[in-house]
N, C-alpha and C positions, 0 to 999 in steps of 0.2 A: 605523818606527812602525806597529801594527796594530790593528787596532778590532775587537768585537762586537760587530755588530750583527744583528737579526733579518732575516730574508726580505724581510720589508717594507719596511724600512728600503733596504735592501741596493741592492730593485727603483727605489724613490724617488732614491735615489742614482744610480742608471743614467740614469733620467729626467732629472736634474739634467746628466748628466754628455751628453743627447742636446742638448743647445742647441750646444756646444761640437765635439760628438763624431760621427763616423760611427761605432758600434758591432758590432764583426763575430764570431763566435764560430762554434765547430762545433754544426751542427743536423744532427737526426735527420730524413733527407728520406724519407717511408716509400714504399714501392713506385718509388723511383726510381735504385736500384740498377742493375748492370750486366746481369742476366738478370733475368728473369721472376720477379715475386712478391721481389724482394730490396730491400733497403733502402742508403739511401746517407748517408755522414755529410760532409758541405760545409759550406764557410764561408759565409753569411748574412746580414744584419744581425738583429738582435735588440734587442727594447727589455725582457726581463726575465729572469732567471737561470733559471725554467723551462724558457725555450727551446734553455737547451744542453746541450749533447753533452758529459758529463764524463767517461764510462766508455770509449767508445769512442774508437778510432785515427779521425783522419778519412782517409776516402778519398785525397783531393788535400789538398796540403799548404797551408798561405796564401798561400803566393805566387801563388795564383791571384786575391788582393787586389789586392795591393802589384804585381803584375806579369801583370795580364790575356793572359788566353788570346789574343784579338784587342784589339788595341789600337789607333787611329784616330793618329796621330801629328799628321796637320794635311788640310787643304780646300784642293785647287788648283781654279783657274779658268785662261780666257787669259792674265789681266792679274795675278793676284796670289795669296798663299796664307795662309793662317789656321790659326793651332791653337786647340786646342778649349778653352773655357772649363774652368778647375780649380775646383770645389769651394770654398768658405772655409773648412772646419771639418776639423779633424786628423781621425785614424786612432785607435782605438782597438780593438787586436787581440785577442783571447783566444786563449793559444797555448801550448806547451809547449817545455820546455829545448832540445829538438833542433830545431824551429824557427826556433827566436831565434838558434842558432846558424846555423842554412840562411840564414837574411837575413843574417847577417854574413857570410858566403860569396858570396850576389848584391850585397851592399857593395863587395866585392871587387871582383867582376866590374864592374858596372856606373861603383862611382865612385873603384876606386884602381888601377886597370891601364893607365893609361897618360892616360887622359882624362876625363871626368864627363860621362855621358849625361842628359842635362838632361829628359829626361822622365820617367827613372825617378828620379830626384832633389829631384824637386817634388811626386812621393808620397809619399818615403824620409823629407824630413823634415817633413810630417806624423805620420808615426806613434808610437805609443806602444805600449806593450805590458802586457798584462797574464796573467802566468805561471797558469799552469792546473799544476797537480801532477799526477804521473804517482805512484801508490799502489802498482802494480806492474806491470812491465814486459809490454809487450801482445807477443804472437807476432811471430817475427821481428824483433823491436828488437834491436840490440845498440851503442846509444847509450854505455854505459859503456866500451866498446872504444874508442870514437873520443872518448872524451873529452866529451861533449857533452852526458851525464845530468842535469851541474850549470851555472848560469850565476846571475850577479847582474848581471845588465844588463837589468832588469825594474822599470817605473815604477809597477806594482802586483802582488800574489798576492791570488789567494784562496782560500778553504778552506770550503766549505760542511759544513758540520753541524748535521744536524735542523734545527730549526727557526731555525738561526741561519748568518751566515755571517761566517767571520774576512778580514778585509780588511788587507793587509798596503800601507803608501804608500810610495814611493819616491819619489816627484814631488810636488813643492809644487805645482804647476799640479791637481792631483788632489784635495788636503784637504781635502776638504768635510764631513769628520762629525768627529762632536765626542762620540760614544759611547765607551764603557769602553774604554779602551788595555790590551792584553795587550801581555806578549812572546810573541814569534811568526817562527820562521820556515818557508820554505818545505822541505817534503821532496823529498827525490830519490831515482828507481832508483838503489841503488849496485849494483848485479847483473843481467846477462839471461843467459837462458835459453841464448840465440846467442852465442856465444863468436869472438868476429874477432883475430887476431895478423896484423898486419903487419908484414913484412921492413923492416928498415931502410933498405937498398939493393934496388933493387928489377932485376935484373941487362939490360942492354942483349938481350943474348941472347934475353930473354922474347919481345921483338917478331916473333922470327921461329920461335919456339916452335911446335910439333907441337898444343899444347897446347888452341889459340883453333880449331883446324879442330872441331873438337867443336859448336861453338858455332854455327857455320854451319850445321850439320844440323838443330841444336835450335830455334834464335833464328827466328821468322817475320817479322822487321823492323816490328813493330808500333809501336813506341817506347812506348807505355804506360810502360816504367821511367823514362824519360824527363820525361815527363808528370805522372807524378806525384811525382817526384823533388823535394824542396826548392831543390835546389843548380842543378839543368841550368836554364841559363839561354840556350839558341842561341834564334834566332829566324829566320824569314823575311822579305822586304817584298812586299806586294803592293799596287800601283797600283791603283784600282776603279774602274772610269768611268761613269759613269751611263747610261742611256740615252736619259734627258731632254735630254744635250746631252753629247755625247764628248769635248767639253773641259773637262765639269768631274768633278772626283770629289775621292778620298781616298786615303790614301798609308798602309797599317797594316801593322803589329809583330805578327807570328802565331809563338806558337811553331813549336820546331820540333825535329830532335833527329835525333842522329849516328848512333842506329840505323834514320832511315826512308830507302826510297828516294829518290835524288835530290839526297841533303842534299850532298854534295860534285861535283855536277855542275858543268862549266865550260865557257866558250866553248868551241866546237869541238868538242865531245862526250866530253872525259873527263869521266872519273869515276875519284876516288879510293875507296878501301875498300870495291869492287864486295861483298864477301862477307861474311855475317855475322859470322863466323869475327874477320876484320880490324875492324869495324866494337865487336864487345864489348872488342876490345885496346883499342883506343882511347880507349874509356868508362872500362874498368876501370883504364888505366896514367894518366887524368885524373883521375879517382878519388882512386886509392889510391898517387899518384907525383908526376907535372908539377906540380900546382896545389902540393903542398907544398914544393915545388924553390925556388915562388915566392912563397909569402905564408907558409910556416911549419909549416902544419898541413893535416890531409887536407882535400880537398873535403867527401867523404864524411859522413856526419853521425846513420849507424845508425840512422836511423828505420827502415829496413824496409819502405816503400810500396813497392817496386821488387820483392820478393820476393815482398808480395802482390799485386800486378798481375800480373804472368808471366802470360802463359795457358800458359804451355811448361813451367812452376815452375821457372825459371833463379834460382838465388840467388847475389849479390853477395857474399853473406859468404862461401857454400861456394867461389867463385873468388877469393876473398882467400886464404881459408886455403889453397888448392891452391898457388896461387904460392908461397906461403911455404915449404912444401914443396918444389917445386919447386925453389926459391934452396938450400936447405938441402943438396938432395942433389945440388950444383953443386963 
């Protein structure tokens, strides 16, 4: 079901919907971009539709919501330990198709691989979602490759026009307006620009392929793609001790990511996939191979942040399609 209703209306509705709702959306954060003089598009909270970001890609994806950059896990002492106080009020996200797909991928990860991590869990079903339309595909997307341009797993859409904005409900928990019902659905990229084919076998041989030494030359180990990646979900722990008293502190969830130093260190001083080279196989054959082995479909999810982070301009899509090649003249 979907409503017009005016601007006004629309922002009262949000109000209504703040009693209930943490409200998060992409905003335009001006001069707080990655260089000097540049701007940056992040997720926020927001209490009215001015304040978002509908034209632009944001930066970092939403899983810097749903799944914090540093994250506090619990409070030790001598004698005992404590987790932190949760919130009462859901999640309500403003987000786009390849998103919603990347949280069904940290789904995955987090709560159907073997076990249920109970702290990303007790965000997870807090949230709701509300689909932002994509009108045409931004640089570097190629969403329609990996399947992910389209999704109906979304408890509201909307569609701003002029002076009015269409509100599409999916969730009875959501129905609060009682203005003109249209029919209404959402639109979606059927086309990008970025064109990705993926091999359907993806040949054992690649791992030790000529191919990845490239990449070691290029790759600075920044992990940026990483970073801003919807899907990469690794983490670190770090212990924190106060200085107030060295037996108490905190125990936090820091991302973290398989292209930076260190990430595969172990007792006694290995270290696996010392070299760049190794370190993008790995990324890329998670990507675009393992994960599908095991839950059906790619990691990957063609948003494109990964292309535009690079300070190197390494693109994910261009090493898709190279393997694929590759397999072909095998």
């Amino acid at each position: 079901m979907a409503y017009k209703v005016t601007g006004i209306r629309f922002n009262q509705y949000l109000k209504e919907l703040e009693k209930e709702y943490l409200i998060f959306a992409p905003v335009a954060l001006l001069g707080k971009g990655a260089f000097t003089n540049t701007d940056s598009v992040r997720y926020q909270k927001i209490t009215k539709l001015e304040e978002v970001e509908l034209t632009i890609k944001t930066n970092f994806s939403v899983k810097e919501i749903l799944l914090p950059i540093t994250e506090t896990l619990f409070y030790f002492n001598e004698d005992n330990w404590t987790e932190p106080k949760v919130h009462d009020k859901k999640i309500l996200l403003f987000l786009r198709s390849c998103d919603i797909h990347g949280i069904k991928r940290l789904d995955d990860i987090y709560l159907r691989n073997g076990c249920e991590d109970p702290y990303y869990k007790v965000f997870r079903e807090k949230v709701r979602f509300c689909l932002i339309e994509c009108y045409e595909s931004f640089a570097n997307c190629f969403c329609a490759s990996m399947g992910t341009n389209i999704t109906d797993e979304y408890d509201m859409f909307i569609r701003p026009d002029g002076d009015y904005v269409y509100v599409g409900i999916n969730n009875k928990e959501m129905s609060r307006l009682d203005e003109r019902v249209v029919d209404l659905s959402p639109r979606f990229v059927m086309e990008n620009k970025t064109k990705v084919s993926i091999p359907k076998e993806l040949s054992k041989g690649l791992a030790q392929s000529v191919f990845w030494e490239e990449y070691s030359s290029r790759c600075i180990g920044c992990g940026r793609c990483s970073f801003v990646c919807p899907t990469c979900s690794c983490f670190s722990m770090q212990d924190i001790f106060y200085k107030e008293n060295k037996n108490m502190g905190e125990r936090r969830r820091v991302w973290s990511s398989c292209m930076v130093d260190g990430f595969t260190d172990m007792a006694g001083g290995h270290s696996f996939r010392k070299k760049q080279g190794d370190r993008m196989r790995f990324r890329v054959m998670h990507k675009f191979h393992d994960y599908k082995k095991r839950f059906g479909y790619h990691m990957c999810v063609g948003c494109g942040r990964c292309d535009d982070a690079c300070p190197e301009y390494i693109s994910i899509a261009h090493c898709a399609n190279r393997l694929k090649s590759i397999v072909e003249e095998k």
